[in-house]
C-alpha positions as CSV (number, residue, x, y, z in Angstrom):
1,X,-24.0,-63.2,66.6
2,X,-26.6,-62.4,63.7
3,X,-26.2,-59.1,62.8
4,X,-23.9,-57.9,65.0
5,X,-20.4,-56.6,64.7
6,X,-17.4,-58.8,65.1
7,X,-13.7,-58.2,64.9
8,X,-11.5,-61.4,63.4
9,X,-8.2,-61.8,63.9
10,X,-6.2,-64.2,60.8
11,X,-2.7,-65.6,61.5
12,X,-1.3,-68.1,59.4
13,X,-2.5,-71.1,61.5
14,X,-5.7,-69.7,63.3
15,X,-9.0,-67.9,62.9
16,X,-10.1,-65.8,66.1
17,X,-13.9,-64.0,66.1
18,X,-14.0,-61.1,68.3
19,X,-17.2,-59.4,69.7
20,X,-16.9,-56.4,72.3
21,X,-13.7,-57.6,73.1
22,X,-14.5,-61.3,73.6
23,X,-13.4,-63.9,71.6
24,X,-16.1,-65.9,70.4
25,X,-14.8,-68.1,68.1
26,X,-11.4,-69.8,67.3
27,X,-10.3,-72.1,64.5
28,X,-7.4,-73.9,63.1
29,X,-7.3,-72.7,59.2
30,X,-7.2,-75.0,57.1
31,X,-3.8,-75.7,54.7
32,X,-5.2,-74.6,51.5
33,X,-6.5,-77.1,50.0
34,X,-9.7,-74.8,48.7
35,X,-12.3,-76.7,50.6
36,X,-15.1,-75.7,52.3
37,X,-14.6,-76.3,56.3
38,X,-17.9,-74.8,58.3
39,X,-18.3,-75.9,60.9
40,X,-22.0,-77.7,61.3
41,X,-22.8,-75.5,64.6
42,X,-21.5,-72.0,62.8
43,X,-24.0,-72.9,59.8
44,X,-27.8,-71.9,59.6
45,X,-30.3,-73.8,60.4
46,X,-31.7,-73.6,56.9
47,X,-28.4,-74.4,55.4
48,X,-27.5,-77.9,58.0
49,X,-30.5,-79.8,56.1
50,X,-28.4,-80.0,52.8
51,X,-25.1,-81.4,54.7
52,X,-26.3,-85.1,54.1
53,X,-27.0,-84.8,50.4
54,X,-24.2,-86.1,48.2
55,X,-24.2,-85.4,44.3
56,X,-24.6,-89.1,43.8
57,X,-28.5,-88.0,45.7
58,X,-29.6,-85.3,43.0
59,X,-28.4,-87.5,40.0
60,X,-30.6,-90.0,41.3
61,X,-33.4,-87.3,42.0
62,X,-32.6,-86.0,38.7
63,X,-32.4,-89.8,37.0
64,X,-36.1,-90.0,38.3
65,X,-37.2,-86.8,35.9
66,X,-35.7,-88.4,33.0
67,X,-31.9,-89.2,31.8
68,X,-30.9,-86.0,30.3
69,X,-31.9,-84.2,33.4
70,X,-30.0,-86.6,35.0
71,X,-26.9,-85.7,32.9
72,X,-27.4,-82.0,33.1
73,X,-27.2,-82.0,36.7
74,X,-24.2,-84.5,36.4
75,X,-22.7,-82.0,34.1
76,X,-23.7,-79.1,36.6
77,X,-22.4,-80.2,39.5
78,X,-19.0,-81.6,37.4
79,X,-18.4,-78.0,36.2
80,X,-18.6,-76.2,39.6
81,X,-15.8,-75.6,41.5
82,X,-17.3,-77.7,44.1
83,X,-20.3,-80.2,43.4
84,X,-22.5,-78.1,46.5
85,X,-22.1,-75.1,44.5
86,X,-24.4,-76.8,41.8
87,X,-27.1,-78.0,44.1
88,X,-29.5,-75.1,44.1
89,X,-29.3,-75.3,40.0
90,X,-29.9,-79.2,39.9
91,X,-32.7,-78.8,42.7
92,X,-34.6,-75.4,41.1
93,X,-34.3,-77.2,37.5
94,X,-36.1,-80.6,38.9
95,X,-38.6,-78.8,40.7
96,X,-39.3,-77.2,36.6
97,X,-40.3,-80.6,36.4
98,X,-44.0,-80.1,38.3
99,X,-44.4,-76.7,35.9
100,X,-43.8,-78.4,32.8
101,X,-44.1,-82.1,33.3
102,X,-41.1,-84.4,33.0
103,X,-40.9,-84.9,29.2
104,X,-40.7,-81.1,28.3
105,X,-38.0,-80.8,31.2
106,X,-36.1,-83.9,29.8
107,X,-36.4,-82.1,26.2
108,X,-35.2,-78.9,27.6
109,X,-32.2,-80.8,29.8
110,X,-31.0,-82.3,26.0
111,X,-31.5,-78.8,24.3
112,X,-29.3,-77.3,27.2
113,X,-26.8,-80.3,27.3
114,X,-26.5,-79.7,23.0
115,X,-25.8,-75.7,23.3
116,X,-24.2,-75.9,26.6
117,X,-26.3,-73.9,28.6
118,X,-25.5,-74.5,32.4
119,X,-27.8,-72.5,34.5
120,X,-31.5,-72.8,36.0
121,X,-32.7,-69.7,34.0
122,X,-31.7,-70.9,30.5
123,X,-33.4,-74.2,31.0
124,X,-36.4,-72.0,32.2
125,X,-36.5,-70.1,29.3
126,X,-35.8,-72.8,26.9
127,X,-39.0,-74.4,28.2
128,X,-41.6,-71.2,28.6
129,X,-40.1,-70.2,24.9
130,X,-41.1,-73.8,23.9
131,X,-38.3,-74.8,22.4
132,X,-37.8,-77.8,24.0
133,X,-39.9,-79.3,21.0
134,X,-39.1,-77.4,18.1
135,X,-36.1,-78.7,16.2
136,X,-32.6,-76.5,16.9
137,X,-31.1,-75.5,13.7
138,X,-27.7,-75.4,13.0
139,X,-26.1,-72.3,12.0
140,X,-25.3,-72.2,8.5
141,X,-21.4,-71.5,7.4
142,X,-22.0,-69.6,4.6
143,X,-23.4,-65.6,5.3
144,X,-27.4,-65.3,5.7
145,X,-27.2,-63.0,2.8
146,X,-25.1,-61.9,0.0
147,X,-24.4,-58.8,-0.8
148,X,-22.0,-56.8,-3.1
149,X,-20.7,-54.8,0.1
150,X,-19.9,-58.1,1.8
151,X,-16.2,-59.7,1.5
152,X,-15.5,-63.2,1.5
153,X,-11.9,-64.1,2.1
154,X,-12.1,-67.6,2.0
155,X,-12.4,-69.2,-1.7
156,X,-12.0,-65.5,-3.3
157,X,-9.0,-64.8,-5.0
158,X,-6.7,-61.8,-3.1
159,X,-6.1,-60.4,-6.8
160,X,-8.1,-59.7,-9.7
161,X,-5.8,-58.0,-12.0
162,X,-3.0,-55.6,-10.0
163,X,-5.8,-54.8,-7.8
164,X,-6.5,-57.2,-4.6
165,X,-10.0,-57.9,-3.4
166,X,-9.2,-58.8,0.2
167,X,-6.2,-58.4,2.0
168,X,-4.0,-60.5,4.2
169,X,-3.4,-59.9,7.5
170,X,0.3,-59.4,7.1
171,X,-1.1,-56.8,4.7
172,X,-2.1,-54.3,8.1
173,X,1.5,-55.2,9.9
């Protein structure tokens, strides 16, 4: 039925698939529960491969690159909605592992993990930027500069005289 045009009728029990008429397909629905339920036969073919993998198989995949890659795909898959939605992450991020080697992706994985980056592409970039060995700097809590024009509310007194340097914000209510 690739490609073609089909007509589905949804009641509050069943699914039917129509095509020309013909109903092709018919399914109990499921009670809400949020889960996935395809049906192995109505997936394809390049899809059924991944149906025995089990998140508990790409943290060990992941524990073999090194452990912080092994808790970013734990984290990954943890954060997802539903663990499978996580795989193609966990899987393109290990595979960075012949690109890079294993210790730059483990750096890179505990770089990610420290600014909680969650995606494929910022592990990628982390690691062709090269930061995966340079040192992440904290940002300071004071400004990068001082300037004149430049209020600072906290530590500065509201008045100096009858006239206030900073105002409240009751002040703008």
């Amino acid at each position: 039925m690739l490609k073609k045009e089909l007509w589905a009728l949804i009641t509050a029990r069943t699914v039917e698939v129509f095509h020309v008429g013909q109903r092709v397909a018919s399914h109990v629905r499921t009670s809400g529960n949020g889960r996935h339920s395809t049906q192995r036969d109505h997936m394809p073919a390049h899809h059924r491969f991944r149906e025995d993998w089990t998140p508990q198989r790409l943290q060990t995949w992941a524990a073999r690159v090194g452990p912080n890659v092994a808790i970013f795909a734990e984290v990954v898959m943890r954060d997802r909605k539903h663990p499978e939605q996580g795989y193609r992450t966990c899987l393109g991020v290990i595979r960075l592992a012949d690109k890079f080697g294993r210790d730059r992706l483990d750096a890179a994985c505990q770089r990610a993990l420290e600014i909680n980056a969650r995606s494929y592409s910022s592990i990628q970039s982390i690691l062709k930027n090269g930061l995966d060995s340079k040192p992440r700097t904290r940002a300071a809590e004071e400004p990068a500069i001082t300037h004149p024009n430049i209020r600072h509310t906290r530590g500065v007194p509201l008045k100096k005289g009858d006239a206030p340097l900073a105002r409240r914000a009751d002040y703008f209510h």
